[in-house]
C-alpha positions in Angstrom: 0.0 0.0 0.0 1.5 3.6 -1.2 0.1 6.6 0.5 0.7 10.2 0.9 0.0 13.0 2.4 1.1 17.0 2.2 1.3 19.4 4.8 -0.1 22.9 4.5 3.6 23.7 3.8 3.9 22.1 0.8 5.6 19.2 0.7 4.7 15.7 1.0 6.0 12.6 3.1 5.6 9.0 1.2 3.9 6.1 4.0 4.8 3.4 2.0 4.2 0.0 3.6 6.9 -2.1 2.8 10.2 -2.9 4.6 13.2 -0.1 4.4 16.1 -0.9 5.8 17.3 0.3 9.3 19.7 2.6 8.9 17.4 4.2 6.1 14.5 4.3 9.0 17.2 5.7 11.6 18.5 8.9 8.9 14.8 9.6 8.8 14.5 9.7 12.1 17.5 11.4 12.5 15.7 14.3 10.5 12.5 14.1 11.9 14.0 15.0 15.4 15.9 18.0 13.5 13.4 19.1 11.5 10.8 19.1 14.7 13.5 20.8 17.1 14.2 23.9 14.1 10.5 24.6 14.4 10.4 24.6 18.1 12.7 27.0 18.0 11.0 28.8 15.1 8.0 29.0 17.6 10.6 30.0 20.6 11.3 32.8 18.4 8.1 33.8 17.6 6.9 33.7 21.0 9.9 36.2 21.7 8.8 38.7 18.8 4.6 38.7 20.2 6.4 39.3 24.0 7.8 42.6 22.3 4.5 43.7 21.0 3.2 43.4 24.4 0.8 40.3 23.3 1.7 38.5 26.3 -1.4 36.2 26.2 -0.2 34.8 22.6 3.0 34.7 23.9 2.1 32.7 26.9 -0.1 30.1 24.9 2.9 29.6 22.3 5.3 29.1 25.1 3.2 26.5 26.7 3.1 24.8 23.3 6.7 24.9 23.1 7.0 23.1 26.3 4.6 20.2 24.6 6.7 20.2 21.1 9.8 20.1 23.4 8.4 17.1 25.9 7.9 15.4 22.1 11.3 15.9 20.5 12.9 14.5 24.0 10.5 11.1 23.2 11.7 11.3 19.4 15.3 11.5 20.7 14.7 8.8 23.1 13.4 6.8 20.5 16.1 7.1 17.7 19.1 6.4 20.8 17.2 3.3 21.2 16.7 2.4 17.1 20.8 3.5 16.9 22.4 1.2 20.0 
C-alpha cells in the first residue's frame, strides 16, 4: 500500500508499507527529530517577537506549546538512541 499526504507547507511525506532498511529508518528519524526541534525553535522565536509587541497572552499560549513540542522531540530523541544502539 502507497500513501501520501502534504502538509499545509507544501511538501509531501511517502507512507509506503513495505520494509526499508534500518539505517534508512534511523536517517529519517534522524531528521525528523531536526526538522521538529528547528521549528520549536522557530516557535521560541516567535513567541519572543509577540512578548515585544506586548501580546503577552499569545505569547504565553505559544510558550506552553513549546514546552509540549519540546516534551515530544525529548520522546523522538529517546526513541532514535534506542533504534541507533
Amino acid at each position: 500500500m502507497h500513501l501520501e499526504h502534504e502538509h499545509d507547507y507544501g511538501h509531501t511525506h511517502d507512507h509506503s508499507h513495505t520494509a526499508a532498511p534500518r539505517d534508512e529508518l534511523i536517517a529519517l528519524m534522524r531528521y525528523m527529530v531536526g526538522h521538529n526541534v528547528s521549528h520549536t525553535n522557530e516557535l521560541k522565536e516567535l513567541a519572543h517577537k509577540l512578548a515585544h509587541t506586548g501580546d503577552s497572552e499569545a505569547c504565553a499560549q505559544i510558550l506552553d506549546a513549546v514546552q509540549d513540542y519540546e516534551t515530544g522531540n525529548q520522546k523522538l530523541a529517546a526513541s532514535l538512541d534506542q533504534l541507533q544502539k
